[in-house]
Structures are given as structure tokens and as C-alpha cells.
C-alpha positions in Angstrom: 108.2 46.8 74.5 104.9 49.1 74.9 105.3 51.4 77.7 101.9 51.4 80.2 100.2 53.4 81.9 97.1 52.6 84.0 94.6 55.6 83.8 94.7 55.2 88.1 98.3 55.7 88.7 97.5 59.8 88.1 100.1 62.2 89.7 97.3 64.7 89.5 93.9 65.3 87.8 90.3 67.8 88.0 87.4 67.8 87.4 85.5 65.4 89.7 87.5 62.1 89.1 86.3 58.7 90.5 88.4 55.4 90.2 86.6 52.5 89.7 88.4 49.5 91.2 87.5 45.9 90.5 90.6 44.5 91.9 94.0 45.6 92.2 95.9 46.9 89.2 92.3 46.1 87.7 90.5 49.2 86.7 88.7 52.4 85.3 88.9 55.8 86.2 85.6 57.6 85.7 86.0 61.3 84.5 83.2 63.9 85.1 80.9 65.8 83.2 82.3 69.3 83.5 85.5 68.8 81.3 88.7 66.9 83.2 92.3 66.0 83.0 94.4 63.3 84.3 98.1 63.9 85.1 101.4 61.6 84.7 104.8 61.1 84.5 105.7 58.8 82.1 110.1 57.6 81.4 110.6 57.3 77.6 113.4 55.1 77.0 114.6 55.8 73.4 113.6 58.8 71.7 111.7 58.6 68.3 107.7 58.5 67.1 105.0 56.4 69.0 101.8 55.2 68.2 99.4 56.7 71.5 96.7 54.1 72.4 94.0 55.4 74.5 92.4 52.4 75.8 88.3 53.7 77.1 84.9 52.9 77.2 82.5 55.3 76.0 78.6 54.6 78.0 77.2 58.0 76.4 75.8 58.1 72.9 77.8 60.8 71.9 81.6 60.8 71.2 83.9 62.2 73.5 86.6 64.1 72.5 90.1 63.9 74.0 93.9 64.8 73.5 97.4 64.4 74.9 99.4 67.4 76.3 103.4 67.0 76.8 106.0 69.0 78.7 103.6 70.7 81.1 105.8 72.1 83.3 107.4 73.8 80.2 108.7 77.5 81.3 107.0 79.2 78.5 103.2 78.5 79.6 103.4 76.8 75.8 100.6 74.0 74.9 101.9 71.3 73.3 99.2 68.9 72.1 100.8 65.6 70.6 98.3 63.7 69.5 95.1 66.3 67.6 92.1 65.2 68.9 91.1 61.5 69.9 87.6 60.8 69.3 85.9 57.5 71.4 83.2 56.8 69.5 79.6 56.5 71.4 78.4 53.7 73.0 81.8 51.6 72.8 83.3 48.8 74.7 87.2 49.5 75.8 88.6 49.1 72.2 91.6 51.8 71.9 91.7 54.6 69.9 95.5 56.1 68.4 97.2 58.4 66.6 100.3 57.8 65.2 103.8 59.6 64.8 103.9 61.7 68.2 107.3 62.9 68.9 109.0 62.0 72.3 112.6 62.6 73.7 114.2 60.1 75.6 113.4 61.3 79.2 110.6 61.9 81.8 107.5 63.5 80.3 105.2 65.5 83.0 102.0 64.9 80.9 98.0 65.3 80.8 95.5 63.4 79.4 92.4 65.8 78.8 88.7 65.2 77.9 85.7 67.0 77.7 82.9 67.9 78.9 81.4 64.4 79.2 81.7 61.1 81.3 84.2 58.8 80.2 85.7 55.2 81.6 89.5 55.4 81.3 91.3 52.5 81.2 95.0 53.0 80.4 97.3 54.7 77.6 99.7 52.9 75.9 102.6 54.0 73.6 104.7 52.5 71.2 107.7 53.0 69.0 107.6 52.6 65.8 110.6 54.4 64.4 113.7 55.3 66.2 115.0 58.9 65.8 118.5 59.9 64.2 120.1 62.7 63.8 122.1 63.4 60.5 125.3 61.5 60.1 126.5 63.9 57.4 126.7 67.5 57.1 127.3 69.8 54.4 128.6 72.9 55.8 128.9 75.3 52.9 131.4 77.4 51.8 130.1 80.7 52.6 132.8 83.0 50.4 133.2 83.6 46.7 131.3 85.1 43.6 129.4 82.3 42.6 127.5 79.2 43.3 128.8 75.6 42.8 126.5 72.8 43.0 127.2 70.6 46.1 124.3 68.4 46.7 120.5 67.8 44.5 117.8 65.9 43.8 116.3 66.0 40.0 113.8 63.1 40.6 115.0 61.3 37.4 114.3 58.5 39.0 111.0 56.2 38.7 109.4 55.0 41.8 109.8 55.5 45.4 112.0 58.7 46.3 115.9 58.0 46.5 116.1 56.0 49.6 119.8 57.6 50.0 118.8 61.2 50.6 115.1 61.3 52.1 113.6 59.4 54.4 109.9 60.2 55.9 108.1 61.3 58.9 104.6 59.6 59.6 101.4 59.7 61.2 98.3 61.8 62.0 99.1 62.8 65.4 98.3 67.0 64.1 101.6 68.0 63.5 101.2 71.0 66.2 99.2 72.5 63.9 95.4 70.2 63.9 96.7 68.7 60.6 94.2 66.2 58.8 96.2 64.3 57.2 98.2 60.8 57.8 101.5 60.9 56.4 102.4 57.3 54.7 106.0 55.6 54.5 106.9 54.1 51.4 103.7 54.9 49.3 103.7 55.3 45.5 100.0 57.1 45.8 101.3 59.4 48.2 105.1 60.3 47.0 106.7 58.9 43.8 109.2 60.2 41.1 107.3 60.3 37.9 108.7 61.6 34.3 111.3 63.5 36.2 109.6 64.9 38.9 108.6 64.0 42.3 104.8 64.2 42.9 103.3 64.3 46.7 100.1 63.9 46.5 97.3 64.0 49.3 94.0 61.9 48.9 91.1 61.8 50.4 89.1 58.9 52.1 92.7 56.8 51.1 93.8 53.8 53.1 91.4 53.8 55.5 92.0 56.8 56.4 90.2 60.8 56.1 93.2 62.0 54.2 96.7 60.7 53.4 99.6 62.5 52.2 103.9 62.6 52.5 106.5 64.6 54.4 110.0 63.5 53.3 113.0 64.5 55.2 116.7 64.5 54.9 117.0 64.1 58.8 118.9 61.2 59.8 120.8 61.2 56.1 122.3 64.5 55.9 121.6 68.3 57.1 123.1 71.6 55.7 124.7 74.3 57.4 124.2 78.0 55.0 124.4 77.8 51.5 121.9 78.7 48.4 119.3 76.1 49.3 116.2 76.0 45.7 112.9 74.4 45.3 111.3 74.1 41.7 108.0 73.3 42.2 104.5 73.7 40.9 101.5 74.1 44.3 98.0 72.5 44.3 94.7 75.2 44.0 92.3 74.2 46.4 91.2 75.2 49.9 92.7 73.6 52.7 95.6 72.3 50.9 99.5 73.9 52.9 102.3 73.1 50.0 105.8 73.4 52.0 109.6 73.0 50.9 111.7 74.0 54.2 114.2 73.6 56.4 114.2 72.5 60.7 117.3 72.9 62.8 118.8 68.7 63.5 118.3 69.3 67.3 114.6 69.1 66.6 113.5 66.1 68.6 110.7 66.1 69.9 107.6 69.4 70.4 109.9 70.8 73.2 113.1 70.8 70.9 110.9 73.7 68.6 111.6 77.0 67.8 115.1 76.9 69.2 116.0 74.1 66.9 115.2 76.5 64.3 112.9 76.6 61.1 113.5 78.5 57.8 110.2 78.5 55.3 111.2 78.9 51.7 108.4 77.9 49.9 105.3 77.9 51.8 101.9 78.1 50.1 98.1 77.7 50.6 95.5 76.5 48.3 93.3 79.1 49.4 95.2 82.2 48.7 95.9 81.0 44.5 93.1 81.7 42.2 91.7 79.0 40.5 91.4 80.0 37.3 94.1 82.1 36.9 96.6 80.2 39.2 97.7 83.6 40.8 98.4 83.6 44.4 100.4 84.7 47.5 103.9 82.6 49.0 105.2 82.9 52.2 108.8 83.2 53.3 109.5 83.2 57.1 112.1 82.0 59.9 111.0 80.8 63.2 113.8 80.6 65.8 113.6 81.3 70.0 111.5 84.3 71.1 110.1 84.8 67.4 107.9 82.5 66.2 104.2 82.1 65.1 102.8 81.0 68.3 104.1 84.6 69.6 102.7 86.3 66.6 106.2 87.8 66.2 107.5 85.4 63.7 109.8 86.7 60.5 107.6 86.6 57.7 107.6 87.8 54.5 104.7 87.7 51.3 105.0 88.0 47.8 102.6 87.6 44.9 103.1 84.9 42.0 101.5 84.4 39.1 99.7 80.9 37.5 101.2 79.1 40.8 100.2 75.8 39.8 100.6 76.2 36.1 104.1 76.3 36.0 107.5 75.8 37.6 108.6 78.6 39.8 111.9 78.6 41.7 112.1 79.2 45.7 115.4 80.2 46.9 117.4 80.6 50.1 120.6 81.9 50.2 121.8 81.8 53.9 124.8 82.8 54.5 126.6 83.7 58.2 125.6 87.5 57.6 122.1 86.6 57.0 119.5 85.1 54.5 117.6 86.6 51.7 114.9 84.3 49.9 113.8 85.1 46.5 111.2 84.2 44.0 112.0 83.1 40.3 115.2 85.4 41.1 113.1 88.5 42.6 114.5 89.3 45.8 111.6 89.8 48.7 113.0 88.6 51.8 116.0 90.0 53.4 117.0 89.2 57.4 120.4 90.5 58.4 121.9 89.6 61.8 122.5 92.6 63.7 124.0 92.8 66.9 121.0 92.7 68.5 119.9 89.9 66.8 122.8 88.2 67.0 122.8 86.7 70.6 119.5 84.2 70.1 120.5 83.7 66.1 120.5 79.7 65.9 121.4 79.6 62.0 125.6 80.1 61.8 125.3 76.8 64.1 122.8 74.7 64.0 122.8 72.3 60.5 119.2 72.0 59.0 117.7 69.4 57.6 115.3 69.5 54.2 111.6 69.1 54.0 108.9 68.2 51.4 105.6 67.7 52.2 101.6 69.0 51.9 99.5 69.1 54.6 96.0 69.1 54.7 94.3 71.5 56.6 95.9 72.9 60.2 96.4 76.2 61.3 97.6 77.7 58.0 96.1 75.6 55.4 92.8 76.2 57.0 88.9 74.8 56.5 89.3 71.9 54.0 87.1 71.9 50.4 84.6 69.2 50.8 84.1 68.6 47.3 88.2 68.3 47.0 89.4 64.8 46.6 93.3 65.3 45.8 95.7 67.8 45.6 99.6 67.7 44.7 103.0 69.2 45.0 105.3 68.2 41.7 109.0 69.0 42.2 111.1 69.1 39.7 114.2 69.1 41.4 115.8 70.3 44.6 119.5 71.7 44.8 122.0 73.1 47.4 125.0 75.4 46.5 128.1 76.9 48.0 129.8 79.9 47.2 132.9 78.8 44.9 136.3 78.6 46.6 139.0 80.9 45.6 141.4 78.6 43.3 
């Protein structure tokens, strides 16, 4: 069932707010013309990803600009903006407008609904679920001593077709991503993620499906997660401005915006189009770990940069090896990231207990990937395989 929420049932607002009452439970709240924000608390049932519906009407000519904020009474000051921006077009009747995919634990949510400097005639919001979250039923905890590494789990992408339905599964929408994303991520979509001549290709489009981009993020969350081990991405990244290639990892206690950093992120392979040259291929990847009291948002995250050459020319390996003393990642076997856990570090280090699941996707745009090409139409991410190791057991 849709969850609703009449715009004049605010816990709070500014910004010189008039409701507009035909009848009861019948109604529009007015906002004003010097920016304004409407406050709620809203009970989430079941935790998982929701279509937002913001139903308005628009009487300006101009579109007005809106956008969702969770977990205000967070302890941090953090903004946590779950929906990118929701345009009402000008000159509109109450039709919604929604973004799809915003995360949301199953609990009360102190929220605001914000809009800009212009009039608007709120109606209601409405949210639904459209894909039930799971943590991983299975998890690989690695052995962690020994001189060598044994297989334990991969993905070649020998496959044709849709990726293994067994081992990934995908997270969609367009609702930003926390990071302005452009793209919508699609479920089940040859054009956007398919194993071809034994690789998997992602592959972002623009104007696709209705829609101003569209692209994949496959997971292993809700399949299976990993806890240390040599974790390795052989990939080839897209040239282009604006495209954000990414094979990673995120902690399984990430459930919704609030779960973030202390779920726990490690980047192993994370690369913009802007940064590779695109005639040579040459260009710049990023290693990092994000995890409570050091992440981006602080400007105090873990990172680490390295120069490759013909990027998206050929194959290069990424490579974690995370073990309960630290992690190190490497490029094509070249060392350039090592992390140990001192005792200082030791007391707010997440990764000797929290299993993380695997990601694969490309973004479009965002904080990292940055202003988008115009003349660029597509852009992909081929994989040829992705494998997980453990230290071999004495015999």
C-alpha cells in the first residue's frame, strides 16, 4: 500500500506558508516566494527503495525546483537529500512528479520537503515500494593466513545475456545517489548491462527509455557479501567527461542514507572520464576507504591516486587485498595504496567485522564524475571477470 502524506499535516515549515482548504482533508498548501520547507514525520513500514511522488500544481511559468531531505534530526548536521532535484514543470495541473530508488529504513523519518524561491500549490507526497531490501544470506569470510591465494568465489561473464541472476542483483532508480547523479539505473536491461563474448558490458545511454540517461549498478547485496580476502576487477573504463566507472565494495548494514559511512565503503577501482586522455587512453584511478569520522563529505577521506596508461584500451587489473592487519590495493600488481590499522585507528575500524558486499556500476555525472559531455551519447565499463581469494590453508 502507498504511504500518504497530505502537504497540510506539516509538523513544521518556513517561509511564509498558506494552506488552502476547500474542505476537510481536501487541500493545497501554498508555499512562498522567498524559498520554503515543509516538515514531517512519516512511519515506514518495511525497509527497501520507494518511488517519491510529489503531487503539485505549478501556476508560474517557470519550473520550480524541489527536493526531499531525510533524517533531519541527524547528530552530525549531515544533508541527506534522497531524491536529486524534482522539477514541476510550469504552468501545470497537479500531475506528480518522482524519482525512483530512494532508500528508506523501516522506522520514523523526521523529514523536509524543500522548494525554492517561487510559489508553488502542494498537494501531497506519496511513496511507494518497489523492491524490498535484504541483507546477504551468505557470507564468505576468508581465510586470512597462508602464502598464497586460492580462488573462493568469481564471475568470468562467460555467460550470454542478462548477468548471472545467482550472484548479482541491481539497485535502481534516479533518485541522485547522494551524489546529483544523472543517470536512471535499469533492472534487467540488455542495453544497459549484458555479458557479451565473455565480458560483462554496462553501458550508460543517453536520451534512452524515456529517460536523460540510463545506465546499471549490480550488486551482490542480498546474495552474498565478503568479509577480507584479495578482492580483483579486470576492467577496461570509458573516455569521456562526465562518465564515474566504479568496481567497490559497501559494508551489508548499509540500509538506507543514514546507515553511510559507518556501514563502510572500500573503492578499488574508481575512475573518471575526465581525468583519461582521449587519445592516448592515459589517465588517473582512485583507491579510497570511507568509514565513520573519515569520509568525503568531511574532506578527510582515505584516498589514494595513481597514473595508468591506455585506460580504456586495455584490461587492467584492480586489486584489494584486505586482510585483518589492513588493506593495500594495487594496480596491474604495482602496489600504491597501503592502510594499516594502528591502535589509534583501530577503535572506529569497521572492516575485521562488517561483511561487504560487491558493486559494478557507471554513473553519469554527480559529484565526482562531474559536468557531463554534451556531444557524448554512450559510454561503457567491459569486465572481464571479477574474482575473490583467500589466503590458502595450512594442509
Amino acid at each position: 500500500m502507498p504511504i500518504l502524506v497530505e502537504a497540510e499535516t506539516f509538523s513544521a515549515n518556513s517561509g511564509n506558508i498558506t494552506v488552502l482548504k476547500d474542505k476537510p482533508n481536501v487541500g493545497f498548501v501554498k508555499t512562498g516566494d522567498g524559498g520554503s520547507w515543509l516538515g514531517y514525520s512519516i512511519n515506514f513500514p518495511v525497509s527497501g527503495r520507494y518511488i517519491v511522488r510529489l503531487f503539485a500544481k505549478n501556476e508560474e511559468i517557470k519550473e520550480v525546483n524541489c527536493w526531499l531531505e531525510d533524517n533531519i534530526d541527524n547528530k552530525e548536521g549531515r544533508i541527506y537529500n534522497i531524491t536529486g532535484n524534482i522539477a514541476v514543470a510550469g504552468k501545470s495541473s497537479n500531475n506528480f512528479v518522482q524519482k525512483d530508488g530512494s532508500p528508506l529504513e523501516a522506522k520514523t523519518h523526521l523529514m523536509k520537503l524543500h522548494i525554492e524561491k517561487s510559489p508553488l500549490l502542494i498537494d501531497k507526497i506519496e511513496f511507494i515500494l518497489i523492491k524490498e531490501h535484504k541483507s546477504s544470506p551468505i557470507v564468505f569470510k576468508q581465510n586470512t593466513t597462508g602464502k598464497e591465494w586460492e580462488l573462493t568465489w568469481s564471475d568470468e561473464f562467460n555467460g550470454e545475456g542478462l548477468p548471472d541472476g545467482t550472484k548479482w542483483t541491481y539497485d535502481i532508480g534516479n533518485w541522485g545517489w547522494g551524489n546529483n547523479e544523472a543517470q536512471y539505473y535499469t533492472e534487467k536491461r540488455l542495453e544497459n548491462a549484458r555479458q557479451e563474448n565473455g565480458n560483462l558490458i554496462i553501458e550508460a545511454r543517453k536520451n534512452d527509455d524515456g529517460k536523460p540517461w540510463t545506465s546499471a549498478r549490480l550488486t551482490t547485496r542480498g546474495k552474498e557479501s565478503f568479509l577480507f580476502g584479495k578482492i580483483e576487477f579486470r576492467a577496461k573504463v570509458p573516455v569521456g567527461k562526465g562518465s564515474w566507472s566504479a568496481g567497490w565494495l559497501l559494508g551489508d548494514s548499509y540500509v538506507d542514507e543514514l546507515s553511510w559511512p559507518n556501514c563502510s565503503e572500500i573503492d578499488v577501482l574508481e575512475n573518471v572520464g575526465s581525468e583519461i586522455d582521449d587519445i592516448t587512453g592515459n589517465g588517473k584511478t582512485h583507491a579510497s576507504i570511507h568509514y565513520e569520522g573519515y569520509y568525503f563529505k568531511k574532506g578527510n577521506q582515505i584516498p589514494f591516486v595513481t597514473d595508468v596508461e591506455n585506460m580504456n584500451g586495455e584490461f587492467h587489473d584492480y586489486t584489494l587485498e584486505w586482510l585483518p592487519s589492513g588493506m593495500a590495493m594495487y594496480i596491474d600488481g604495482k602496489k600504491y595504496f597501503d592502510y594499516q590499522v594502528t591502535t589509534a585507528r583501530s577503535e572506529a575500524w569497521p572492516y575485521n567485522k562488517i561483511p561487504q558486499n560487491l558493486i559494478l556500476n557507471l554513473a553519469i555525472g554527480g559529484g565526482m564524475g562531474g559536468d557531463i559531455d554534451p556531444v557524448m551519447t554512450s559510454q561503457k565499463i567491459i569486465l572481464d571477470y571479477v574474482r575473490v581469494y583467500e589466503l590458502k590453508k595450512a594442509e
